[in-house]
Z-matrix of the N, CA and C atoms (Angstrom, degrees):
N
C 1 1.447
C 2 1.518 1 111.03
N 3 1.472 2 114.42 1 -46.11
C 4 1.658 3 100.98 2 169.55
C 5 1.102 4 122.74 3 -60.33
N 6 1.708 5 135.12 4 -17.00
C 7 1.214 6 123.22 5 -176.98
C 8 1.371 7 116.51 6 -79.23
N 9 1.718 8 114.53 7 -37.74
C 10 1.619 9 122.88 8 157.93
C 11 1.801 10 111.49 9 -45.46
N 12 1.360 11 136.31 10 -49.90
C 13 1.120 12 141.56 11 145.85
C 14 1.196 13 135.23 12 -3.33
N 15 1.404 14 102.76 13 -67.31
C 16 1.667 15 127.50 14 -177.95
C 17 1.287 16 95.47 15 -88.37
N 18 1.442 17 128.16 16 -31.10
C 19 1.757 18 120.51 17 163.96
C 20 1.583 19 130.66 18 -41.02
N 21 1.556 20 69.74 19 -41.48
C 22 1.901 21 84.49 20 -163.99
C 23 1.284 22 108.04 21 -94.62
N 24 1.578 23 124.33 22 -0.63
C 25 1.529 24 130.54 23 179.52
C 26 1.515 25 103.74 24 -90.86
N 27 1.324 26 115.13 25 -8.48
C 28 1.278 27 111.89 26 -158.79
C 29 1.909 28 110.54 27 -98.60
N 30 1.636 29 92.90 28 -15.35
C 31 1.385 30 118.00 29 174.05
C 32 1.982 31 100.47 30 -38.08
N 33 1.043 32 126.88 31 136.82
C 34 1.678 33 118.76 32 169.93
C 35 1.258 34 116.49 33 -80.15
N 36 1.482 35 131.58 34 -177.96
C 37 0.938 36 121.07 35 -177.02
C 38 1.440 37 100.11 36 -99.92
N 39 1.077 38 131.92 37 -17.68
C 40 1.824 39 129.26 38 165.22
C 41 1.413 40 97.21 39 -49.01
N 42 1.689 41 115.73 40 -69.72
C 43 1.733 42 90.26 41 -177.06
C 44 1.350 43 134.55 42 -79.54
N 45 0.933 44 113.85 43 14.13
C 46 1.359 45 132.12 44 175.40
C 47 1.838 46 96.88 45 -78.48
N 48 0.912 47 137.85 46 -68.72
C 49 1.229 48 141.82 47 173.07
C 50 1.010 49 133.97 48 -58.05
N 51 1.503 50 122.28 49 -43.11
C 52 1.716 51 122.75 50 144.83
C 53 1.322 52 124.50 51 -66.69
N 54 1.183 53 104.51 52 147.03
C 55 1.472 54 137.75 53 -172.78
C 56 1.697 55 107.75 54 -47.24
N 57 0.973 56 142.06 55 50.90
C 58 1.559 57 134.80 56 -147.93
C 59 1.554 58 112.12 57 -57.08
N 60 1.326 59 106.75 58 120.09
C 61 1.709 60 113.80 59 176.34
C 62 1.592 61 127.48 60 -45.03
N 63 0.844 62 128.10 61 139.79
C 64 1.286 63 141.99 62 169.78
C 65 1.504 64 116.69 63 1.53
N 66 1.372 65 93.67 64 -73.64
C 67 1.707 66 113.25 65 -171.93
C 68 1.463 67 98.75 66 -82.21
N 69 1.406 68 135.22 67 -30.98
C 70 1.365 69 133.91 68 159.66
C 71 1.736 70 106.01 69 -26.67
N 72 1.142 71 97.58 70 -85.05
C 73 1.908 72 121.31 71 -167.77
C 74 1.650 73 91.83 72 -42.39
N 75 1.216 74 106.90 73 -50.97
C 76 1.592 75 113.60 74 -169.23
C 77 1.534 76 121.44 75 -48.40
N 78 1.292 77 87.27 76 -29.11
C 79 1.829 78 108.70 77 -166.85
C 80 1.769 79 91.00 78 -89.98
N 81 1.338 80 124.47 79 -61.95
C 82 1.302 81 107.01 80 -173.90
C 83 1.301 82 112.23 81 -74.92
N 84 1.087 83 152.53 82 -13.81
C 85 1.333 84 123.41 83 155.13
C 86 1.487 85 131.46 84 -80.08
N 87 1.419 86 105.55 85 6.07
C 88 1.641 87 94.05 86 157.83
C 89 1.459 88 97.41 87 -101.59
N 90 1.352 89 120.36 88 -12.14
C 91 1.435 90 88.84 89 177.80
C 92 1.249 91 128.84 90 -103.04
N 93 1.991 92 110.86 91 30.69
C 94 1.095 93 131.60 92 170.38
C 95 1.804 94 114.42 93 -109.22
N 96 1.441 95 96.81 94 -2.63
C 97 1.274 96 118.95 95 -170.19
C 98 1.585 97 90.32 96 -90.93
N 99 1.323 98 102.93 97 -58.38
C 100 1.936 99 113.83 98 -174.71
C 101 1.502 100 99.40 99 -26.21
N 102 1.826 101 117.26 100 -74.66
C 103 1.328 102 145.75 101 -156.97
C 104 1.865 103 84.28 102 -58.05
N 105 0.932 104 127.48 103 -64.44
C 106 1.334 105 119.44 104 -160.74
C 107 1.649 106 123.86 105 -66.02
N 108 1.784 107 98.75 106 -14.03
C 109 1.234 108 99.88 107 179.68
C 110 1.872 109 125.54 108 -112.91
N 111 1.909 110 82.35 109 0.43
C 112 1.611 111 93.13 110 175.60
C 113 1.372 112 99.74 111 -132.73
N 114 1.367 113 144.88 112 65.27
C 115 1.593 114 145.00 113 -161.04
C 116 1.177 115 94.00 114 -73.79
N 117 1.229 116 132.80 115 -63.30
C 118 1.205 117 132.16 116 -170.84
C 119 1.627 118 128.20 117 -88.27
N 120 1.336 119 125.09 118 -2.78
C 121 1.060 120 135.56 119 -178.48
C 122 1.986 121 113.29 120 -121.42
N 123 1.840 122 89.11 121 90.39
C 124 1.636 123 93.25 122 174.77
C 125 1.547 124 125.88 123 -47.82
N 126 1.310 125 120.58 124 -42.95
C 127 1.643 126 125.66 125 -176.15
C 128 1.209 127 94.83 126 -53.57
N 129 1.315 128 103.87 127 -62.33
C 130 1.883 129 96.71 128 -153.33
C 131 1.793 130 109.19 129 -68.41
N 132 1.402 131 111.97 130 -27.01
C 133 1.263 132 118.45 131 177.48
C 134 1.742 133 104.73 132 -47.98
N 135 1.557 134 102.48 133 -64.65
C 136 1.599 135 118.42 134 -179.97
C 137 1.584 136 105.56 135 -49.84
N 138 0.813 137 127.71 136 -35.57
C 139 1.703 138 120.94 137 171.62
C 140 1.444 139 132.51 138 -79.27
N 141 1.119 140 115.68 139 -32.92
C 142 1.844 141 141.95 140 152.09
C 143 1.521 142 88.81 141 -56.13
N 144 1.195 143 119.93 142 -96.72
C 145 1.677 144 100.84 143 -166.70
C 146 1.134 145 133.98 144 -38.40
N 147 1.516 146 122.08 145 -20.93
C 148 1.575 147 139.81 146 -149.41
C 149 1.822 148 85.90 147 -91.54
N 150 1.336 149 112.84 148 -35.20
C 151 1.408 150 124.73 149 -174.64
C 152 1.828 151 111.36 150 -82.69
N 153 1.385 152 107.52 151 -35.29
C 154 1.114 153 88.71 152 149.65
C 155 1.060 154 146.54 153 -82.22
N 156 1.680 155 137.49 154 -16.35
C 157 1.268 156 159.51 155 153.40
C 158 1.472 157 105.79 156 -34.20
N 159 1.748 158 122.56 157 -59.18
C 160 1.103 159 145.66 158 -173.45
C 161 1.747 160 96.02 159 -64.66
N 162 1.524 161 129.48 160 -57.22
C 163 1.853 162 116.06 161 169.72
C 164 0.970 163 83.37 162 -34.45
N 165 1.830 164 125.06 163 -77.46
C 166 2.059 165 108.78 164 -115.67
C 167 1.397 166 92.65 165 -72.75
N 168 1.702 167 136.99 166 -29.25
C 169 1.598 168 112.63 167 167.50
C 170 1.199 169 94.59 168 -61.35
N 171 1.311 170 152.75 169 -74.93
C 172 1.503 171 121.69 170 -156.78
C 173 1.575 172 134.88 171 -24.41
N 174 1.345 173 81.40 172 -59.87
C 175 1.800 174 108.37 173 169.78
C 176 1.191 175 124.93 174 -54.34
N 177 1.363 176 124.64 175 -42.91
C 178 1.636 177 145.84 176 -171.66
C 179 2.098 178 97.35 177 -71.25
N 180 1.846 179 89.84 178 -34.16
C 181 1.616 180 92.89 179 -167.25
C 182 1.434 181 113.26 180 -68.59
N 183 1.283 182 89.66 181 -39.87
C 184 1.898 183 119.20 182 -172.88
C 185 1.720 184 108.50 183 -50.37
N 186 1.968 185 100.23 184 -47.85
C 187 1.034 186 102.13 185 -174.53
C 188 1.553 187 119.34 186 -74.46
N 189 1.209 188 110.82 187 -31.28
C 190 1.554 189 122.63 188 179.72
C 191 1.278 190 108.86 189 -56.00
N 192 1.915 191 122.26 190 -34.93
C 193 1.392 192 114.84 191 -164.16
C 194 1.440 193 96.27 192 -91.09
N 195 1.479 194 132.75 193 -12.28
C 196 1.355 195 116.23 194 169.38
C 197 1.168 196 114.75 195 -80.38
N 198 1.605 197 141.50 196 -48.20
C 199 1.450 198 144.05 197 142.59
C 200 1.660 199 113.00 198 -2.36
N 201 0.919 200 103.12 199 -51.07
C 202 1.656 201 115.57 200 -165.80
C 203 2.131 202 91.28 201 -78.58
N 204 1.138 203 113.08 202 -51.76
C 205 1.532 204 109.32 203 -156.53
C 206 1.453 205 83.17 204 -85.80
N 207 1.217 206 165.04 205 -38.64
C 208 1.700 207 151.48 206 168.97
C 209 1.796 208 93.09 207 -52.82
N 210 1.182 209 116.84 208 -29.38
C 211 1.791 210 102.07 209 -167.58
C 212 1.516 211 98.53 210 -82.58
N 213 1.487 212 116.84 211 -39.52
C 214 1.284 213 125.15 212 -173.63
C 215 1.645 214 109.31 213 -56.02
N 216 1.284 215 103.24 214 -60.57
C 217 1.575 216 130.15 215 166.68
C 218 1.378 217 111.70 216 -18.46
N 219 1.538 218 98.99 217 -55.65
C 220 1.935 219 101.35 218 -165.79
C 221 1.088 220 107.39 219 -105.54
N 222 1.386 221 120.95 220 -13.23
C 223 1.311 222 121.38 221 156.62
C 224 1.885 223 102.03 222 -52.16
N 225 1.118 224 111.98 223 -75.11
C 226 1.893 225 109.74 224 -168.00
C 227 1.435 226 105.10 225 -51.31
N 228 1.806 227 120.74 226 -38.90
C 229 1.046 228 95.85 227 -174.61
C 230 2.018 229 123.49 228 -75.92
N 231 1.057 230 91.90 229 -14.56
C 232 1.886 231 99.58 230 160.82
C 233 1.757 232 123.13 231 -69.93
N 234 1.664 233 91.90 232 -28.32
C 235 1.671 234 78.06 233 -168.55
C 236 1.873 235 94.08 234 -102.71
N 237 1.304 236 117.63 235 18.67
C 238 1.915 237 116.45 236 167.12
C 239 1.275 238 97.87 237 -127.36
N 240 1.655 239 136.92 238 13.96
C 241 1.492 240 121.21 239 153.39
C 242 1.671 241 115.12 240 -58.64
N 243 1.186 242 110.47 241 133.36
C 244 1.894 243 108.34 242 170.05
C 245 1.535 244 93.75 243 -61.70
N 246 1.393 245 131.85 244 -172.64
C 247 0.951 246 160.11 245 -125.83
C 248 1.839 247 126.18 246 173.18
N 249 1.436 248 101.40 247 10.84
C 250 1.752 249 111.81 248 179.92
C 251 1.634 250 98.10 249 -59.45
């Protein structure tokens, strides 16, 4: 339990105050999940986290390719508006 502790003290105060994104939150609670489910065993800890690191790029990717297709989106729908 102190090491979850000293985890969560270590949070900054920038993110502490912003709104933390999606895949942010996502990422620290498995990787508060990792610590709680391997306390005593470093390898397996380092591989559980390594797997969560590996989601939030998933997630971060996922989000970028929808970002991109709403920009794409309103981009076409501006450049096929008529103009009367």
């Amino acid at each position: 339990m102190l090491i979850v502790a000293v985890f969560l003290c270590l949070v900054s105060l920038s993110e502490a105050v912003e709104l933390a994104d999606r895949c942010e939150l996502s990422y620290k609670k498995c990787a508060f999940d990792c610590v709680q489910e391997f306390p005593l065993d470093e390898k397996k800890r380092e591989g559980c986290i390594t797997r969560c690191k590996l989601n939030k790029g998933w997630c971060k990717a996922g989000k970028a390719v929808k970002d991109v297709a709403k920009d794409i989106n309103r981009f076409f729908e501006g450049f096929t508006k008529d103009r009367d």
